[in-house]
C-alpha positions in Angstrom: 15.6 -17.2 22.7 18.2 -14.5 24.0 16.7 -10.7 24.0 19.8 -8.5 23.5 18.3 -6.8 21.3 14.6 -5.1 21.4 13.7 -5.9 17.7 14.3 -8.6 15.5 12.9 -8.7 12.1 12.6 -11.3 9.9 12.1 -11.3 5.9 11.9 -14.4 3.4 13.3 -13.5 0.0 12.1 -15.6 -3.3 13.3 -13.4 -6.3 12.1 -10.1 -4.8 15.1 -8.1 -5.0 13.2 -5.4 -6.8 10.7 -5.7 -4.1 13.2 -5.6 -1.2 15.0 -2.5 -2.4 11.6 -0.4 -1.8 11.6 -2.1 1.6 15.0 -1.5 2.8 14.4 2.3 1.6 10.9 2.3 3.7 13.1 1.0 6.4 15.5 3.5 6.3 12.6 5.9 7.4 11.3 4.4 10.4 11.7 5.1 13.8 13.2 2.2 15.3 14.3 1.1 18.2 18.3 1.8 19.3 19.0 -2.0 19.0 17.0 -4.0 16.6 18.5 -6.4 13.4 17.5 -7.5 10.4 17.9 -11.1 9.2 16.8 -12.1 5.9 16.5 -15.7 4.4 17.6 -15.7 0.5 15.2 -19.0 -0.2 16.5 -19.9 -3.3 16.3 -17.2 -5.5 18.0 -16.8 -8.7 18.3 -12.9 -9.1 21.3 -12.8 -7.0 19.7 -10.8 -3.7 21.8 -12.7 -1.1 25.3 -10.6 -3.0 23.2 -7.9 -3.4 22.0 -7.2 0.4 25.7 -8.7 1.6 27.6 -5.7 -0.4 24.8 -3.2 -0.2 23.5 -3.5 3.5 26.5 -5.2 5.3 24.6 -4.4 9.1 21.8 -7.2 7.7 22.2 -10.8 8.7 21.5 -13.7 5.6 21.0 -17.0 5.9 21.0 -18.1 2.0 19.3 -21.5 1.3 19.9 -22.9 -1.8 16.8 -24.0 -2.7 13.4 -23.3 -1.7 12.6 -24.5 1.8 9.3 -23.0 2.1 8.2 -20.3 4.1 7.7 -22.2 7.4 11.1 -23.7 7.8 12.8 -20.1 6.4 11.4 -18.4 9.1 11.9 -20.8 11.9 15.8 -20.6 10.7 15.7 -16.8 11.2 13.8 -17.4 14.7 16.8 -19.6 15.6 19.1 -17.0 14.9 16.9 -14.0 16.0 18.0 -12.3 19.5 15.0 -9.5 20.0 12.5 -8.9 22.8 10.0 -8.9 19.6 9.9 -10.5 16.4 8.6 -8.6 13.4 7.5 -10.7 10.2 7.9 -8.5 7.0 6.8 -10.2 3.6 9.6 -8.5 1.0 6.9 -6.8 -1.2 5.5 -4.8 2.0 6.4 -1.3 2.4 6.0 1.8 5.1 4.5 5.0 4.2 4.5 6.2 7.7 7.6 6.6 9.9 6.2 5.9 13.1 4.4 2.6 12.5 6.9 0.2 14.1 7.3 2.3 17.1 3.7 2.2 17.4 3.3 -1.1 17.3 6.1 -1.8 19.9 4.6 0.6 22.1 1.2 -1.4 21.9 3.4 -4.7 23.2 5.1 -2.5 25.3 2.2 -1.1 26.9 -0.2 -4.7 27.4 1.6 -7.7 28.3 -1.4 -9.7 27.7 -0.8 -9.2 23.6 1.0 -12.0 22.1 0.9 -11.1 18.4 -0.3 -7.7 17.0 -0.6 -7.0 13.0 -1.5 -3.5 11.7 -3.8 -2.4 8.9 -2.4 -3.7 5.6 -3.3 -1.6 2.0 -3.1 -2.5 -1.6 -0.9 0.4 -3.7 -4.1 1.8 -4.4 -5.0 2.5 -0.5 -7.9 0.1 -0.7 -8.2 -1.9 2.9 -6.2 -5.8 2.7 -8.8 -7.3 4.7 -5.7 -8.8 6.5 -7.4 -10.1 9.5 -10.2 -12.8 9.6 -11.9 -15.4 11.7 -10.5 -19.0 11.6 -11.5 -20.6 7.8 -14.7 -23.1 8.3 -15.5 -25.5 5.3 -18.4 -23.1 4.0 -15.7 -20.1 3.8 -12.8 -22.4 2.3 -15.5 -23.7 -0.3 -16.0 -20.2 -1.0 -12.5 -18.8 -1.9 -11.6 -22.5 -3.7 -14.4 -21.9 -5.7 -13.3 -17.9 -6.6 -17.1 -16.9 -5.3 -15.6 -14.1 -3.1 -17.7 -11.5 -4.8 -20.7 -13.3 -4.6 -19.8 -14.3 -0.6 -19.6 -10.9 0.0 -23.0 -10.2 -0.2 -23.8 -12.8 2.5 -23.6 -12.3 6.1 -21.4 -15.5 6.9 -18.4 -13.6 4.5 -18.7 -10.8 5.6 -18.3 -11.8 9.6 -15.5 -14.5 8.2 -13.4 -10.6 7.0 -14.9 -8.8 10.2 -15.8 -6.2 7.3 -18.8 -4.8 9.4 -17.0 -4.3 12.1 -14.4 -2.6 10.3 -16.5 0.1 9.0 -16.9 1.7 12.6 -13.7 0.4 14.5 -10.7 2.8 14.8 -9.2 1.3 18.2 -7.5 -2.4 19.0 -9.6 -5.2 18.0 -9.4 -9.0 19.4 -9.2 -11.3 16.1 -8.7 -14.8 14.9 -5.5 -14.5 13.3 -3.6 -11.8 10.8 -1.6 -12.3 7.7 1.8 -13.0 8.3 2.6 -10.2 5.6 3.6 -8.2 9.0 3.1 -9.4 12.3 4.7 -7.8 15.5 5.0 -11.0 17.8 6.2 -11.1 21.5 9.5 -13.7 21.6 8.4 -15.3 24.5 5.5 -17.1 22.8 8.0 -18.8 20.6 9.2 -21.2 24.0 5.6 -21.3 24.4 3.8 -22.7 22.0 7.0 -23.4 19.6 8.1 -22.5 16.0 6.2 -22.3 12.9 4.9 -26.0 12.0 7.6 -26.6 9.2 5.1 -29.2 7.4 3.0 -25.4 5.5 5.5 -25.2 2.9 3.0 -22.2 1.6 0.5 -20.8 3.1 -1.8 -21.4 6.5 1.3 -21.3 8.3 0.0 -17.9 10.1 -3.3 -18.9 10.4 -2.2 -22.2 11.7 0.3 -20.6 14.7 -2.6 -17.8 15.6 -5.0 -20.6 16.4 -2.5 -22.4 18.3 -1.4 -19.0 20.2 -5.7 -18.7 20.6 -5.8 -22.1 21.9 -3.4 -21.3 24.4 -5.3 -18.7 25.7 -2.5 -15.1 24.2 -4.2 -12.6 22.4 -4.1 -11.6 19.1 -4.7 -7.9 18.1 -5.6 -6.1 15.4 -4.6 -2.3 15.6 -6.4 0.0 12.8 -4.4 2.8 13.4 -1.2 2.3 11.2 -0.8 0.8 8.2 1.7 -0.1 5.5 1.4 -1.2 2.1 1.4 -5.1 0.7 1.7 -5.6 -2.9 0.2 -9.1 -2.2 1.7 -11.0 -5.1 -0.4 -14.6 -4.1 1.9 -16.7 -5.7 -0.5 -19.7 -5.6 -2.7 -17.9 -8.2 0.8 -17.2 -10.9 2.5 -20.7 -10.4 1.3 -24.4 -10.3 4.0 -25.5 -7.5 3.1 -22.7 -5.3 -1.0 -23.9 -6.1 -0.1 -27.4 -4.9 1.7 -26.4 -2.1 -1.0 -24.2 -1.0 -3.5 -26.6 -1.4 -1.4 -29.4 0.7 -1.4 -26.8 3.5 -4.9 -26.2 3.4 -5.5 -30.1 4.0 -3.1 -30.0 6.6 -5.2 -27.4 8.3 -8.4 -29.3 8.7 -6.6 -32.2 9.3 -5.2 -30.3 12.1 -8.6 -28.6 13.1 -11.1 -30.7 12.3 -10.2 -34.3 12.5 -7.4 -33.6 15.8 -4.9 -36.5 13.5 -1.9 -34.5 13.5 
């Protein structure tokens, strides 16, 4: 991967042009980088964004799929495309409230090689805390949130270390995780001839958790910082729509396939 630029990012599109139009505007706002682009993939959708962005934002690269390709294989066709020193995931119904949070975050990177993927603090509308960083899924905690006993799990010490809520309370500097919702995830390029692309077999979901442990296995860092923080609407699409459900569960099989049992 080419860096002639300093920042690339990268948003999937699924009939979220109402989404994406607070995004762009966020956008707008933030103090970026003097050469950075934006590529997004228009995965099927049916509400016409790929014309819209074309006529309306000319400056933004699209790669329009006709049909669903899942979220894996979208972004690993932006990645192929992408020419920055750093990568920045951006789910379409995310938005900034703070102008200086991307060049925060490229600071960080700047500033500490040894970072390989850093995701800031992520908020509902409300300004309630996303809880958008967690330890690597065991069976007891994906029992848990199959079952919808989140509430209840709460309450019990193994939950609440899965969310690193108690460490939360206190901590206002960088933190060490497991992995971070790909909802927005500043990564350094380099990783990607590393450790490779997204595994295009999570059509939905785990795909994130999934390249953080293999960034973990191979020994980068992946950093949590506290200090800046944009808004996720969070649609979880698995919870609205059967397909997305089955394609969610498929992926967490693949998982601890992947983990547990080494057969993939």
């Amino acid at each position: 991967m080419s860096h002639s630029v300093k920042l690339s990012i990268i948003i999937c599109a699924l009939d979220s042009r109402d989404h994406l139009v607070r995004c762009f505007e966020s956008l707008s706002l933030q103090y970026l980088p003097r050469s950075w682009e934006l590529i997004l993939v228009e995965n099927g959708s049916s509400d016409g964004t790929a014309g819209w962005v074309a006529a309306e934002y000319p400056q933004f690269r699209v790669i329009a799929n006709t049909a669903n390709k899942g979220v894996s294989i979208a972004r690993n066709q932006a990645l192929a495309e992408a020419r920055g020193e750093f990568v920045l995931f951006l789910d379409a119904d995310t938005y900034f409230t703070e102008s200086h949070t991307i060049k925060h975050l490229i600071s960080v990177l700047d500033s500490d090689p040894t970072i390989a993927l850093l995701a800031p603090k992520l908020l509902y509308p409300d300004g309630r805390y996303q809880c958008n960083v967690r330890r690597f899924p065991t069976l007891s905690t994906m029992a848990v949130r199959a079952l919808g006993l989140d509430l209840w799990a709460k309450k019990r010490r193994f939950f609440r270390d899965f969310l690193y809520e108690d460490i939360m309370i206190e901590n206002k500097e960088l933190l060490d995780v497991d992995w971070a919702l790909a909802a927005c995830q500043l990564i350094r390029s380099s990783v990607f001839n590393q450790i490779g692309l997204l595994d295009p077999k999570y059509f939905y979901g785990y795909e994130d958790i999934d390249f953080c442990y293999r960034l973990k296995r191979g020994g980068a860092r992946v950093v949590f910082d506290p200090r800046v923080s944009l808004v996720h609407i969070y649609q979880r699409r698995s919870t609205q729509s059967c397909f997305f459900a089955y394609h969610h569960g498929r992926s967490i099989l693949r998982f601890l396939v992947k983990r547990y049992l080494c057969l993939i």
